[in-house]
LONUPA-582723 format. One record per residue (C-alpha): residue number from 1; residue in one letter; x, y, z. Coordinates in Angstrom, 3 decimals, m for minus. Last residue first. Example, Ala and Ser with C-alpha at 12.3 -4.5 7.8 and 13.67 -1.06 7.14 Angstrom:
residues 2
   num   residu         px         py         pz
     2        S     13.670     m1.060      7.140
     1        A     12.300     m4.500      7.800
This chain:
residues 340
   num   residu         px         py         pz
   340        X    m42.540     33.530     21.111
   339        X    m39.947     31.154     22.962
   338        X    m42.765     28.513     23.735
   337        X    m41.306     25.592     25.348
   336        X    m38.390     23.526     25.432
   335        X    m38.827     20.107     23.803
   334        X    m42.069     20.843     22.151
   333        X    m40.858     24.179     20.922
   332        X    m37.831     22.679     18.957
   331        X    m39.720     20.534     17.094
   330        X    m42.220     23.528     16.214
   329        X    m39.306     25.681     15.415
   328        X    m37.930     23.314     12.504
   327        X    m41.579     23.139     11.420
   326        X    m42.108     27.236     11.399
   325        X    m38.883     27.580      9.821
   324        X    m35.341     28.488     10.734
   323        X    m34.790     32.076      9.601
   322        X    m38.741     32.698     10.671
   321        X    m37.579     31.709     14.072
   320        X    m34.819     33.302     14.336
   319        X    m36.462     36.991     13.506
   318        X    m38.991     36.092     15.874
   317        X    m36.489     34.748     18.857
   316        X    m34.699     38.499     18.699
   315        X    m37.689     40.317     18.469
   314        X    m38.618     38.457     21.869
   313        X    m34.836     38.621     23.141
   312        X    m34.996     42.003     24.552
   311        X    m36.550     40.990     28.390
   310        X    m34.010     37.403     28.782
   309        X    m30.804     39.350     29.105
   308        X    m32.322     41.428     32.049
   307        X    m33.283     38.078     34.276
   306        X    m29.526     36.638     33.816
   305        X    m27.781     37.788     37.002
   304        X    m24.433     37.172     36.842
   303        X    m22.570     34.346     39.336
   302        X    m18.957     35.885     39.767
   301        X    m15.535     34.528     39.071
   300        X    m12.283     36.118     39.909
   299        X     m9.534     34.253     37.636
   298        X     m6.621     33.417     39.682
   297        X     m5.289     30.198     38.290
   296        X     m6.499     28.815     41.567
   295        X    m10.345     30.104     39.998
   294        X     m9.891     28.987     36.644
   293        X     m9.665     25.017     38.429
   292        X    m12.164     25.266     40.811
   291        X    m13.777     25.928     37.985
   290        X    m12.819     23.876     35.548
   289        X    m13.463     20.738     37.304
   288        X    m17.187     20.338     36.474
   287        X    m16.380     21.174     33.036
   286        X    m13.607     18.415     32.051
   285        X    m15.836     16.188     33.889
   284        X    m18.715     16.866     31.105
   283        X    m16.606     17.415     28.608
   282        X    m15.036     13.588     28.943
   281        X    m18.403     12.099     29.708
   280        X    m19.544     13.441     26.354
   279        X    m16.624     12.382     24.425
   278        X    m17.455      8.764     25.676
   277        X    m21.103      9.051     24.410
   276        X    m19.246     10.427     20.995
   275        X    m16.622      7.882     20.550
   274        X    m19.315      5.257     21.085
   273        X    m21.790      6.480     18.837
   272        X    m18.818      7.051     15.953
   271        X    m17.719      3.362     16.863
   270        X    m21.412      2.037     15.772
   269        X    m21.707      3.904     12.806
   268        X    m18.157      2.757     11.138
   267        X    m18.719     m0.564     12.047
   266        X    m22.326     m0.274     10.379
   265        X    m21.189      1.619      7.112
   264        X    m18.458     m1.193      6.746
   263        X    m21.351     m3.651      6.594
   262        X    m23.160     m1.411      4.145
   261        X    m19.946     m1.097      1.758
   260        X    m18.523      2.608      1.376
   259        X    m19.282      4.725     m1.553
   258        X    m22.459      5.719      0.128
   257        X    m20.656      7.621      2.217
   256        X    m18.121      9.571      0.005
   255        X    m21.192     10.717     m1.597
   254        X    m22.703     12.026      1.717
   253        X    m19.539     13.462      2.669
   252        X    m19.180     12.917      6.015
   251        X    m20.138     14.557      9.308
   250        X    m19.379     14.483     12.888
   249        X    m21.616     18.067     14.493
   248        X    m20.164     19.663     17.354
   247        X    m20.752     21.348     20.760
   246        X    m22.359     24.096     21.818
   245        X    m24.886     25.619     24.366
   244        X    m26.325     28.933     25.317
   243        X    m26.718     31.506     28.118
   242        X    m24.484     29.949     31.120
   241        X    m23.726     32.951     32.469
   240        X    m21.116     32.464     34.817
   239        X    m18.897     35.670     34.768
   238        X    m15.777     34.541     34.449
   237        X    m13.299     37.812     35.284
   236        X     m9.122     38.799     34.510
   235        X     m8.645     37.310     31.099
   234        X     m5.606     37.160     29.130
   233        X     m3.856     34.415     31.060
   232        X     m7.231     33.122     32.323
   231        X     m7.897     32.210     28.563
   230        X     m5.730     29.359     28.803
   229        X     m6.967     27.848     26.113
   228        X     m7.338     24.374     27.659
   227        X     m8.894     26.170     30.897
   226        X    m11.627     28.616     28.853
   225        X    m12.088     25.413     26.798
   224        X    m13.387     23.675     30.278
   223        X    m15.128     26.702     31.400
   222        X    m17.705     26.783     27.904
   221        X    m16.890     29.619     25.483
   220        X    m18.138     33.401     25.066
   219        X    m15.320     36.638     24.634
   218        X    m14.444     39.315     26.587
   217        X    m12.591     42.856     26.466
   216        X    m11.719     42.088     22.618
   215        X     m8.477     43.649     20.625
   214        X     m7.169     43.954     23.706
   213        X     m3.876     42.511     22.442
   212        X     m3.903     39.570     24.684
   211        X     m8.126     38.978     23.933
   210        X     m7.114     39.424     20.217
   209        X     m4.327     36.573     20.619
   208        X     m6.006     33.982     22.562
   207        X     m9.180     33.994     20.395
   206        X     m7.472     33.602     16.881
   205        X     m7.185     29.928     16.483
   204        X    m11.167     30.200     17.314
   203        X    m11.682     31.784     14.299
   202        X    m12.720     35.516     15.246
   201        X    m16.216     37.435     14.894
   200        X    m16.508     41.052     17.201
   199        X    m19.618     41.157     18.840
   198        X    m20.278     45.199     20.207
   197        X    m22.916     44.695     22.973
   196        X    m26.137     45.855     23.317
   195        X    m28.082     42.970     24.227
   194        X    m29.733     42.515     20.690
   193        X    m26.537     43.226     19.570
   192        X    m24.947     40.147     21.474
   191        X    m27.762     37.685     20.426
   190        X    m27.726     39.005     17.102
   189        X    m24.075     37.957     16.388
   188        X    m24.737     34.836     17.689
   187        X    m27.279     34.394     15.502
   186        X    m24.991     35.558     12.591
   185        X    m22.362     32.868     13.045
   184        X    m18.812     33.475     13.248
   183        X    m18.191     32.349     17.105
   182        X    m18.197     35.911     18.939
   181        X    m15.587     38.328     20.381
   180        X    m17.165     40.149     22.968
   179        X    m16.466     44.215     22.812
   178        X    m18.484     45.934     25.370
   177        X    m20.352     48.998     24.555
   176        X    m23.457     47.813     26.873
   175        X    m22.066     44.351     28.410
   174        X    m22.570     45.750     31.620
   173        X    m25.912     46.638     31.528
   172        X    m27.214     43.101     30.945
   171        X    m26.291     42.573     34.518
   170        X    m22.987     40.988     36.699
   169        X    m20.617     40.991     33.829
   168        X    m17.382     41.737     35.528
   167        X    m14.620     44.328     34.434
   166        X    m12.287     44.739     31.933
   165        X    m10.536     42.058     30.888
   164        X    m13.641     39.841     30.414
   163        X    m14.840     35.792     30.128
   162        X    m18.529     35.152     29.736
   161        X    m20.297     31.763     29.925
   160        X    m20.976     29.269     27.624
   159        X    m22.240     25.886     27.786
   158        X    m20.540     22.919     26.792
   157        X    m18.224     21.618     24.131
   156        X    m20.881     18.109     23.378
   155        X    m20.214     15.574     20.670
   154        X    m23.428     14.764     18.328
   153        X    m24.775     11.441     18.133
   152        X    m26.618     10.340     14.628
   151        X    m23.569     10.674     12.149
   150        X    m24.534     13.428     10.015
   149        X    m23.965     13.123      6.009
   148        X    m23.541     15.926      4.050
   147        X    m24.584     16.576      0.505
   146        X    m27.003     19.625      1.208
   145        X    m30.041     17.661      1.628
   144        X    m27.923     15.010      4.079
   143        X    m27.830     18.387      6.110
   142        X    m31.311     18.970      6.296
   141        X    m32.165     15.264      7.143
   140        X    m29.531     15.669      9.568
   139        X    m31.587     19.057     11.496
   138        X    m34.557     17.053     11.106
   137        X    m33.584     13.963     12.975
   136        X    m32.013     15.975     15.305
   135        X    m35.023     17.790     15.935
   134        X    m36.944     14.133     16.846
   133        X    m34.351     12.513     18.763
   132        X    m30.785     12.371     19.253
   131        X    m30.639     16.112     19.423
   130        X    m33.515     16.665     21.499
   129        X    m32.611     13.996     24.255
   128        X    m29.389     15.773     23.231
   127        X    m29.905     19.209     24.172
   126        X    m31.744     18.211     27.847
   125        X    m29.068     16.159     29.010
   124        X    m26.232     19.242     28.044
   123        X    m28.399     21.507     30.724
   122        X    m31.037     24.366     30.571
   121        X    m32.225     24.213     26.880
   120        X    m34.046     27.470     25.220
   119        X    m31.710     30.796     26.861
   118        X    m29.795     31.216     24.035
   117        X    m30.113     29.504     21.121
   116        X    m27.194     27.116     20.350
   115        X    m29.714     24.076     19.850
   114        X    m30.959     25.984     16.599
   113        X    m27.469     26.588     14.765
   112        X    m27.994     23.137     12.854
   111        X    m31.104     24.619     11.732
   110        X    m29.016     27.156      9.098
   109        X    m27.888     24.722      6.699
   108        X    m24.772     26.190      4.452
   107        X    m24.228     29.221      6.749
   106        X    m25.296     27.235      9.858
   105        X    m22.548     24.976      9.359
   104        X    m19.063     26.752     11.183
   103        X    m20.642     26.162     14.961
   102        X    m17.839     22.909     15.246
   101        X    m17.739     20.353     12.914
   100        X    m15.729     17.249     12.864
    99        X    m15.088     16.130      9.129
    98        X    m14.736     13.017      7.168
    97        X    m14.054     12.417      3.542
    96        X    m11.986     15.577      2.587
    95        X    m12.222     16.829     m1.112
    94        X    m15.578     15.606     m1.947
    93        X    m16.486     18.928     m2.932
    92        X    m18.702     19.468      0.201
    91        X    m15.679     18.184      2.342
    90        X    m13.326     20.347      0.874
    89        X    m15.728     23.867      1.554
    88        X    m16.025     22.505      5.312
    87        X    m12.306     22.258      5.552
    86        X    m11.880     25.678      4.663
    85        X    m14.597     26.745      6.016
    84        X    m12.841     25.178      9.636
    83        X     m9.527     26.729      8.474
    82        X     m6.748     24.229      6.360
    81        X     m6.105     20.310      6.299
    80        X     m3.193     20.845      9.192
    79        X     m6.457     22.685     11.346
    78        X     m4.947     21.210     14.679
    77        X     m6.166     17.697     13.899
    76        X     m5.867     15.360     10.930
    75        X     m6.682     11.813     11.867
    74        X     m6.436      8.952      8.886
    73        X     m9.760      6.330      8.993
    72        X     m8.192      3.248      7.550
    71        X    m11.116      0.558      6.179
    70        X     m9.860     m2.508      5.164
    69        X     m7.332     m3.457      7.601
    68        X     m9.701     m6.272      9.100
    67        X    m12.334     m4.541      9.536
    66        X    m12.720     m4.832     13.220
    65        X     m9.197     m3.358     13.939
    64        X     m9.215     m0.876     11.220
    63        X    m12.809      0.491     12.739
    62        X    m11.400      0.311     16.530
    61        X     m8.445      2.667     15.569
    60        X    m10.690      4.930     13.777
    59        X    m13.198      5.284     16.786
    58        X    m10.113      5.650     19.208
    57        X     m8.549      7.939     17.154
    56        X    m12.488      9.795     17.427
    55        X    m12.135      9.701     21.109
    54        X     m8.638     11.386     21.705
    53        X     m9.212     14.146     18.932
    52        X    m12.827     15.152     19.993
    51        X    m11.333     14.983     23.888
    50        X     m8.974     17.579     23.470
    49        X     m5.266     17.106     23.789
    48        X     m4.237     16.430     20.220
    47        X     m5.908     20.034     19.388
    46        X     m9.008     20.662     17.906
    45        X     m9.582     22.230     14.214
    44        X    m10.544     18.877     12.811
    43        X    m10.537     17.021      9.527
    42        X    m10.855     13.117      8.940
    41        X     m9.630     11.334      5.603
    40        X    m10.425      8.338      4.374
    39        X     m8.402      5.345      3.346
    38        X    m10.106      2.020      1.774
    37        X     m7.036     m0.257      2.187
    36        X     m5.683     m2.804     m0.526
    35        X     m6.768     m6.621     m0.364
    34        X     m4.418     m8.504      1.842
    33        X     m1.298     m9.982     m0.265
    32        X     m1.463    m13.595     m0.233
    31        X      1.053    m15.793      0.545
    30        X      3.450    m18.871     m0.604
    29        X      6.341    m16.473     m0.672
    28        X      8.485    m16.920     m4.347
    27        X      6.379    m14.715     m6.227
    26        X      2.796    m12.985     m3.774
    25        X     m0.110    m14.954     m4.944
    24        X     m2.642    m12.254     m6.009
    23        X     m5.527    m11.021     m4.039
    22        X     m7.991     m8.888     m5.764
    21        X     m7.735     m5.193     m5.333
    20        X     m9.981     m2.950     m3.127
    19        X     m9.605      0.342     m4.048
    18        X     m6.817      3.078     m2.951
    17        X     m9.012      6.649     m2.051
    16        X     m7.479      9.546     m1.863
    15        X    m10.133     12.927     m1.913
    14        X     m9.441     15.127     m5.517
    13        X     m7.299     17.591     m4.251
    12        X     m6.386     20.215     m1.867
    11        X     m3.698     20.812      0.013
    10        X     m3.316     24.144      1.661
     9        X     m2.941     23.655      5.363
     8        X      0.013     20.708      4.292
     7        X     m0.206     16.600      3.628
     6        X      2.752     15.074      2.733
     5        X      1.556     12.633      0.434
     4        X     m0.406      9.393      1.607
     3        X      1.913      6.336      1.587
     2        X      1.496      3.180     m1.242
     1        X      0.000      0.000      0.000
């Protein structure tokens, strides 16, 4: 079997596949030569460190092993294959086979921004009984629509809370004026308008750097990527919020699927479930330690009151809702209420 290229932030090409080849007697040996490797590629912004990287080589290790060889699931982490839209734009050309996304899809199918809303679910048990039920349904039928398969468990990152340089969130007043650097989605961008603030959208690769230069006073992430960042070396105050949820979406391309034998399909479902219940348990302890943990690294934390970001969302929740769909909103009513 022949040995992937070198494979740098700019590649791009046609997706490297080697097809199954009939066995051959091997001259002068007395064996067989094992039928060539199916090889896919997997794309991912997180580092080696993070759960999504740890549980998915574990997927890809388990699919060789109960394949036999024959399918190879390669690991590219830290963003070597490119950016996030980067990556996304490969995997919609059938570029990249496999790709771990984070809140980068909404442009191409905007429901899969829905379970980030602020303020609907209250805990990460109440997103994925949605998730891996009737609205998740919807939200992958949507995506196999645009040429992308979804694997049926989503991974969990958390929910957010505020991080500043300047001085606490403890009200809606505070964030007035204040510049919070956003994910680079438009909801999200509403959300912090609506509430008066100034969102500023960087890549995550970026975050450290503009909230070191000041670029930002505060940004939005979950307290166990605030600790693997090491946001508390830029930021002075956590101001627990908890005001929406994220995690990430496994996908494939949907051609790139249904290349794939049914039986291989199955091995390949079955480990992605695991990987993501396991990644799951990971965030979820990663999480409950933060904390304690921000806290000794001497960020001063304070509980913010949450009542005054709730009274200018109506307008907000309208505009969203007719951007999602009355159906799409529907499903997502019966799990957590009327928003409008």
């Amino acid at each position: 079997m022949r040995k992937l290229p070198v494979v740098s932030k700019t590649f791009s090409r046609r997706r490297f596949m080697i097809g199954t080849a009939t066995a051959a007697v091997i001259a002068g040996t007395g064996t067989r030569a094992r039928a060539a490797d199916t090889r896919y590629r997997l794309g991912m912004s997180q580092p080696l460190d993070s759960p999504n990287y740890i549980r998915l080589k574990e997927m890809a290790e388990h699919v060789s092993t109960e394949t036999g060889g024959r399918m190879q699931i390669d690991l590219y982490p830290e963003g070597k294959l490119g950016s996030d839209n980067t990556m996304l734009a490969m995997l919609q050309k059938n570029e990249l086979e496999l790709y771990m996304a984070g809140n980068v899809l909404g442009p191409l199918v905007p429901v899969t921004e829905m379970p980030g809303l602020p303020f609907t679910f209250k805990n990460p048990a109440e997103v994925f009984a949605a998730l891996d039920g009737d609205l998740g349904d919807y939200i992958r039928a949507e995506l196999m629509a645009k040429g992308l398969y979804a694997f049926r468990l989503g991974f969990d990152n958390g929910f957010h809370h505020l991080t500043t340089s300047t001085k606490p969130i403890r009200t809606v007043d505070d964030l007035v004026g204040m510049k919070i650097r956003t994910p680079v989605q438009k909801m999200t961008v509403d959300f912090f308008e609506s509430l008066g603030a100034k969102p500023m959208t960087f890549t995550l690769s970026q975050l450290y750097q503009v909230c070191k230069d000041r670029t930002v006073d505060g940004q939005t992430d979950p307290l166990g990527l605030i600790l693997l960042m090491k946001l508390y070396e830029v930021q002075t105050y956590l101001s627990l919020t908890n005001h929406w949820w994220s995690g990430f979406t496994f996908v494939a391309n949907a051609q790139a699927w249904k290349a794939l034998p049914p039986d291989i399909q199955a091995i390949i479902n079955k480990h992605a479930e695991a990987a993501a219940l396991a990644q799951r348990k990971d965030i979820e302890q990663l999480n409950a330690g933060a904390l304690d943990a921000l806290r000794s690294k001497g960020m001063i934390v304070n509980e913010a009151d949450t009542s005054g970001f709730r009274k200018p969302l109506g307008a907000f929740y309208a505009r969203w809702k007719e951007n999602y769909g009355a159906k799409a909103w529907a499903l997502l009513e019966a799990r957590v209420g009327k928003l409008v």
